[in-house]
C-alpha positions as CSV (number, residue, x, y, z in Angstrom):
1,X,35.9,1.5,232.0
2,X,36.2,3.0,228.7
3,X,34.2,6.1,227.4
4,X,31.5,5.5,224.6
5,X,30.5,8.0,222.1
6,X,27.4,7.9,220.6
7,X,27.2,9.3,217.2
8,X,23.6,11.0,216.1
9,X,23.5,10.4,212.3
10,X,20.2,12.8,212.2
11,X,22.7,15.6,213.2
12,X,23.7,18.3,210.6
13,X,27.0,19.8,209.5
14,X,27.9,23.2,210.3
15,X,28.6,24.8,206.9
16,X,29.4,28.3,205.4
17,X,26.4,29.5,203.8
18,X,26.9,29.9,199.6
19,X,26.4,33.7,200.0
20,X,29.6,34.3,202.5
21,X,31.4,32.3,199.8
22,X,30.7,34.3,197.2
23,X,31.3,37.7,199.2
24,X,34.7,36.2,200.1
25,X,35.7,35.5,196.4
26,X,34.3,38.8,195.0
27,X,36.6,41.1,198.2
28,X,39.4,38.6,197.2
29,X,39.2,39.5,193.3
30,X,38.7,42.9,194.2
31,X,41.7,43.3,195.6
32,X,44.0,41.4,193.1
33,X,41.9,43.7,190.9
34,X,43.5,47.2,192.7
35,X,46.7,45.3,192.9
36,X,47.5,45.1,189.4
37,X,46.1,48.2,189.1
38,X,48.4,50.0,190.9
39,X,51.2,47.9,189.1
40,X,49.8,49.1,185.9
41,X,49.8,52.9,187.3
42,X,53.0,52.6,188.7
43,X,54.7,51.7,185.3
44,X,52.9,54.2,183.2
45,X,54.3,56.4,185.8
46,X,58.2,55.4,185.5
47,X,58.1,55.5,181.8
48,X,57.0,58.7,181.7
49,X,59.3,59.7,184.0
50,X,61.9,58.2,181.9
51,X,60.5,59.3,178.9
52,X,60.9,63.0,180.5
53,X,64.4,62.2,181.7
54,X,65.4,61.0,177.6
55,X,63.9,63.8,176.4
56,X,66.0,66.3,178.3
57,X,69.2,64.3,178.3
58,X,68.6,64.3,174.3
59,X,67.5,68.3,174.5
60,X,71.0,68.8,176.5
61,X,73.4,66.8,174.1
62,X,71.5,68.2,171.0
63,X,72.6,71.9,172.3
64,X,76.1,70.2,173.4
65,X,76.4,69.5,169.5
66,X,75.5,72.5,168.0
67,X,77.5,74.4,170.0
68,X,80.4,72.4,169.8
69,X,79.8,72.9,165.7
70,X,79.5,76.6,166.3
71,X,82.9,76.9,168.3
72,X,84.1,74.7,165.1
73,X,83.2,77.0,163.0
74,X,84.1,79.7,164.6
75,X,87.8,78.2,164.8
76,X,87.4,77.6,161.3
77,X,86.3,81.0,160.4
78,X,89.5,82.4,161.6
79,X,92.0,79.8,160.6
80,X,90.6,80.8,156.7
81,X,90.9,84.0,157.2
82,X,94.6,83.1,159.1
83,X,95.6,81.4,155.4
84,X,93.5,82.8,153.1
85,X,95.2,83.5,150.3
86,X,95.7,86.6,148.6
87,X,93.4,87.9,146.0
88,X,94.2,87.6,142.8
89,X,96.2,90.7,141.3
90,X,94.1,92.5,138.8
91,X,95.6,92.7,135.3
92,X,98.0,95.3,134.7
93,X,98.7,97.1,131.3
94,X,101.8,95.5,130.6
95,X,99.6,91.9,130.9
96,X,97.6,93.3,127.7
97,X,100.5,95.0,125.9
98,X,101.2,93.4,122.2
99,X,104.5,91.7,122.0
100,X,106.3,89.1,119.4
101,X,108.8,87.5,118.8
102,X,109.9,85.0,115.6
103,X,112.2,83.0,114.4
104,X,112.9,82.2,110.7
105,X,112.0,79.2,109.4
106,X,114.1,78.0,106.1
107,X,111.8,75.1,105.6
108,X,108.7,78.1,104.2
109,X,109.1,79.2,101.4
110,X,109.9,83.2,100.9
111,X,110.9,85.5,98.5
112,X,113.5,88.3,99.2
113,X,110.1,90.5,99.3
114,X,108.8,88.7,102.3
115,X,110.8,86.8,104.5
116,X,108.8,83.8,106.4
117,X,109.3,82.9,110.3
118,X,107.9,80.5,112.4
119,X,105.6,81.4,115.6
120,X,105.7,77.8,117.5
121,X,108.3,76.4,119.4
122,X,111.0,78.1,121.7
123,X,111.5,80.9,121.9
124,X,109.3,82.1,119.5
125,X,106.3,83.8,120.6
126,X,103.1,86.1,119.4
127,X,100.9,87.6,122.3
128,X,97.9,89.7,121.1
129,X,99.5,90.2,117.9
130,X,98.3,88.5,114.7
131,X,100.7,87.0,112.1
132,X,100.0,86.6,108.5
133,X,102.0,85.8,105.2
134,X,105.1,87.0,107.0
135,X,103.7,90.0,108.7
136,X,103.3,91.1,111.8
137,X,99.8,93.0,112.2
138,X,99.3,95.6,114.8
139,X,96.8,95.4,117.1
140,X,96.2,98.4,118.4
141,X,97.3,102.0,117.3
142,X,101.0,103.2,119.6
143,X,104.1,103.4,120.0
144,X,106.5,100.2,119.2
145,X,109.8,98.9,119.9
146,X,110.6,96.6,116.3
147,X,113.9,95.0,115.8
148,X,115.5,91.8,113.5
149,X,118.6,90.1,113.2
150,X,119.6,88.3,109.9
151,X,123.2,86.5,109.8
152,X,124.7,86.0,106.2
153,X,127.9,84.4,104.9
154,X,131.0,86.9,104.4
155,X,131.3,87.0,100.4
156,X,132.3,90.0,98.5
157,X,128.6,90.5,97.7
158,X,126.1,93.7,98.8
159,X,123.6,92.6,101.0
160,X,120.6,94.7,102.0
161,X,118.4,94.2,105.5
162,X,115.1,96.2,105.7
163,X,112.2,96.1,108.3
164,X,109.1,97.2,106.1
165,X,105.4,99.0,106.2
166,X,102.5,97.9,104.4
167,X,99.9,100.4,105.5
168,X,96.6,101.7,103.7
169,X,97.6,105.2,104.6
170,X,100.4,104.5,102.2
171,X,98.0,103.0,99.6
172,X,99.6,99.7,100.7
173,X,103.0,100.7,99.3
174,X,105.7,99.0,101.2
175,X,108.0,101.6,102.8
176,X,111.2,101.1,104.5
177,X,111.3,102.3,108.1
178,X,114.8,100.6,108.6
179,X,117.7,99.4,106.6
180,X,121.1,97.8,106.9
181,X,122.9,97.7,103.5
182,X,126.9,96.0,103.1
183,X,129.3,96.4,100.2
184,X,132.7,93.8,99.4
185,X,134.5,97.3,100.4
186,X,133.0,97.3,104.1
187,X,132.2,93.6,104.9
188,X,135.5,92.7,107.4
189,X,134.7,94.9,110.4
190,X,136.8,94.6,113.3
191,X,134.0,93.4,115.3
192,X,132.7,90.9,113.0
193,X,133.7,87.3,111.8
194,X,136.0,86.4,109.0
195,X,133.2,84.4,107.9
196,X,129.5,85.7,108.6
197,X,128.4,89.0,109.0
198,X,124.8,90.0,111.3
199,X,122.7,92.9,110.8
200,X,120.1,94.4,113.6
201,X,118.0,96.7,113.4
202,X,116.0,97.8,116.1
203,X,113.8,101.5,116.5
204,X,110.7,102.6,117.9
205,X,107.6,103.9,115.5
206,X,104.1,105.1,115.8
207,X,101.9,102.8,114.5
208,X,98.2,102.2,114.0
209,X,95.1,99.5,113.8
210,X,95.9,96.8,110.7
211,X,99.6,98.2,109.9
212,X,101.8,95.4,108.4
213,X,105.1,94.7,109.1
214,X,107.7,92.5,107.6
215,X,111.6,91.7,107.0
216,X,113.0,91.3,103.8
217,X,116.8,91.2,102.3
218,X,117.8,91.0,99.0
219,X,119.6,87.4,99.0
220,X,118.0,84.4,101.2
221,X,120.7,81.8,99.9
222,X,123.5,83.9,101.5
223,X,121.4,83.7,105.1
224,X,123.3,81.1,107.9
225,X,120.7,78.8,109.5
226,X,119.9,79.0,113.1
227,X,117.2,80.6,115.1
228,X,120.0,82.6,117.2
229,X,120.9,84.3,113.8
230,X,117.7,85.5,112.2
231,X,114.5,86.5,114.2
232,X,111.7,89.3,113.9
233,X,109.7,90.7,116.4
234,X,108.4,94.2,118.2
235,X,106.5,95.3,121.5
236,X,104.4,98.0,122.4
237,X,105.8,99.9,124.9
């Protein structure tokens, strides 16, 4: 025959008190709790450490740098001074030395007192001397070289080729330092053309602060044009 139970409905069921429960729950948070705490310590822990490791990795290529811009310079340094150039030669006395030199210009007008020349345009030239009315004005007192050509037609006429003073130790009067004078008897030299004649004079002279100096012949028509054939000009030397 078959077993029967008997089931007592006044029986109670065997169940965990509410206070183990709550023990349980509290442990069980508690030690989530320490869990993510030691996930949370754990990072802080690698980024510092990473931190560090930046830090000194930056450190390293900073030096790197700079001493890769010192060894630039360094190369640098001595490739300049490899190609540097020269210095710049200081100015000799030859650099501040008057000189001139002029060309005469038929399109001024001049009188056989004065002859005019022009101090533009090749060749013509005026460095640290001053030009006026015709004259050269000296700079500075010393010695200078002075010389002039003046070409003329060949006619049986006396021609005359001075270089001049105007000084204030001569009360301004004009005096001839050199002159060049031609007659009908003496105008075919062997050396000359049939048909124009030149004259140069050229000398050295002690000269001083605001001296004049100028050219003058005694007939312009009977000049030849061309600045080749009449010019003006002096030097210190």
């Amino acid at each position: 025959m078959g077993e029967v139970f008997v089931v007592d409905s006044q029986a109670t069921a065997n169940l965990v008190p509410p206070k183990q429960q709550s023990k349980g729950t509290y442990v069980l948070y508690a030690l989530l709790g320490l869990a993510l705490l030691g996930v949370f310590l754990h990072g802080v822990l690698i980024y510092h450490l990473y931190q560090r490791i930046s830090t000194q990795q930056i450190h390293q290529e900073m030096i790197q740098f700079y001493k890769q811009i010192g060894e630039n310079k360094t190369q640098d340094d001595a490739y300049s001074k490899e190609i540097s150039p020269p210095p710049p030669n200081p100015k000799t006395d030859s650099d501040t030395k008057p000189a001139a030199f002029l060309h005469y210009n038929h399109y001024l007008k001049s009188d056989v007192a004065v002859m005019q020349w022009a101090i533009r345009g090749f060749p013509a030239f005026t460095h640290n001397f001053n030009y006026s009315n015709g004259c050269l004005i000296i700079p500075k007192d010393g010695f200078y070289y002075l010389f002039s050509k003046v070409s003329f037609k060949n006619s049986c006429k006396s021609f005359t080729h001075e270089i001049k003073l105007n000084s204030s130790r001569y009360s301004h009067h004009p005096l001839s330092l050199m002159t060049d004078r031609y007659s009908c008897v003496d105008q075919i030299r062997p050396h000359e053309k049939t048909n124009q004649i030149s004259s140069y004079l050229g000398g050295v002279f002690k000269l001083y602060k605001k001296d004049k100096l100028f050219v003058s012949v005694s007939d312009l028509n009977n000049l030849i044009e061309g600045q080749q054939e009449n010019f003006f000009g002096g030097f210190m030397i």
